[in-house]
C-alpha positions as CSV (number, residue, x, y, z in Angstrom):
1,X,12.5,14.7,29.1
2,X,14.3,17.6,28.5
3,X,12.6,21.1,28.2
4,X,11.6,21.9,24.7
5,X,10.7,25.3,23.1
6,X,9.7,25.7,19.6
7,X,10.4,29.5,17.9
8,X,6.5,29.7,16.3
9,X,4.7,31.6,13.9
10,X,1.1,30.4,14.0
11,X,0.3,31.7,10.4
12,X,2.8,29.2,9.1
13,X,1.1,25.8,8.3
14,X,4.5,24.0,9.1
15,X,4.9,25.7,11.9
16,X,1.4,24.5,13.4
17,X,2.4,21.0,12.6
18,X,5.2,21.1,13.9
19,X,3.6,22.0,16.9
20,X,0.6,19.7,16.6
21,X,3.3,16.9,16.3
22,X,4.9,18.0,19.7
23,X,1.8,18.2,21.3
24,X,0.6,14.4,19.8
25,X,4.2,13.0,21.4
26,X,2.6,14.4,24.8
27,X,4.7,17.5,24.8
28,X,4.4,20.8,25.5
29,X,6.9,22.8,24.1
30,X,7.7,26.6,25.5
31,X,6.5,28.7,22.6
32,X,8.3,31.7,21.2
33,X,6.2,33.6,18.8
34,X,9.4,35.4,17.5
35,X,8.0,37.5,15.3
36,X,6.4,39.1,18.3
37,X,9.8,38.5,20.6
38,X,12.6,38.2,18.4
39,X,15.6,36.0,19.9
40,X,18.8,38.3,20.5
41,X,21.8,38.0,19.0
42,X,23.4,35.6,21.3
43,X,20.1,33.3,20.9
44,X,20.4,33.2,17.4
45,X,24.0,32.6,17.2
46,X,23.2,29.9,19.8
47,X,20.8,28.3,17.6
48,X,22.9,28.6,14.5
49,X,25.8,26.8,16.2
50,X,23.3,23.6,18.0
51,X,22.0,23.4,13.6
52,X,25.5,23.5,12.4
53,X,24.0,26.2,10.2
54,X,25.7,29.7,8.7
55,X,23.0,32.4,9.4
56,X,21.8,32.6,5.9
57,X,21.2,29.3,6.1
58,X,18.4,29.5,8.0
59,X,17.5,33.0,6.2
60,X,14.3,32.9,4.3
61,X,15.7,34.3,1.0
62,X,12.2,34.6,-0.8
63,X,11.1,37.1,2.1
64,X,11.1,40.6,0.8
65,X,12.7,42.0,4.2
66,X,15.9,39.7,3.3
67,X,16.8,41.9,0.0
68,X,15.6,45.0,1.8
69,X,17.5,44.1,4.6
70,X,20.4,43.7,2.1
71,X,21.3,40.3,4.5
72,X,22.6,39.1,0.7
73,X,25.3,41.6,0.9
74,X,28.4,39.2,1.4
75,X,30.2,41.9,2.6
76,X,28.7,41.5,6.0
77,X,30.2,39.5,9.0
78,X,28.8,36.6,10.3
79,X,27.2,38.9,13.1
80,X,26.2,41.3,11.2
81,X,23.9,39.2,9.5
82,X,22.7,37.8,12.4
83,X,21.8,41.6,13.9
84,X,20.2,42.0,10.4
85,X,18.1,38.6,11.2
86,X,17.1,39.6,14.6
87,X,16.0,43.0,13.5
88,X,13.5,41.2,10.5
89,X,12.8,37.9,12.0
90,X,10.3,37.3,9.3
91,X,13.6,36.2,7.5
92,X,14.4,33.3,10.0
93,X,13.2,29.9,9.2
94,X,10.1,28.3,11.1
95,X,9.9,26.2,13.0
96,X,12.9,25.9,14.9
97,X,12.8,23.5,18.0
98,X,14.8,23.0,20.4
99,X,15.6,20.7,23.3
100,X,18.4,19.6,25.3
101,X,21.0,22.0,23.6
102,X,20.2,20.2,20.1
103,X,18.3,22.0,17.5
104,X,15.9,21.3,14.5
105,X,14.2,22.7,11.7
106,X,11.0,21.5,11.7
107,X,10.4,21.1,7.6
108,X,9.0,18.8,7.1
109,X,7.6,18.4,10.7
110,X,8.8,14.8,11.6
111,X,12.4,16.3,11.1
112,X,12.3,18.0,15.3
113,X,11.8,13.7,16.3
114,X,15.4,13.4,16.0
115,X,15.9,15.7,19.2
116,X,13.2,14.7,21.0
């Protein structure tokens, strides 16, 4: 099986079933508790690209960072919303898994199977 990390927040209840489901399918994911070590750039462009996803996409609008941030200005680039991600990662959607250069949201949990 291929190597599979999960970017983890362990306050989020999806996030710990997410995790709880990995660990059920006897695996055990390399966890990255990014609000504690936010992915770069390049990581989250990386992931963006394996969920065919725009970065505000996987922006957690409802977040007040995200309007303080202003990452709903649409007059910011692609990477600049993505520098603005990185630097409040309590914007980016959790869980994200991923394994063998595919990626999933994991909401609702059963969603990361499709990778596995």
């Amino acid at each position: 099986m291929a190597k599979v990390k999960i970017y983890h927040n362990p306050r989020c209840s999806k996030s710990r079933a997410t995790l709880e489901l990995l660990r059920e399918r006897g695996v055990e994911p390399e966890i990255v508790e990014y609000l504690q070590t936010p992915p770069s750039a390049q990581e989250l462009d990386s992931l963006l690209r394996m969920l065919s996803l725009e970065p505000r996409d996987l922006a957690r609008k409802n977040e007040p960072a995200y309007k303080q941030a202003s990452i709903d200005d649409p007059q910011l680039s692609r990477l600049e919303v993505i520098d603005r991600m990185v630097a409040n990662p309590v914007v980016i959607e959790r869980p994200v898994v991923v394994s063998g250069g595919r990626a999933a949201i994991g909401r609702p949990p059963g969603n990361v199977l499709a990778i596995l």
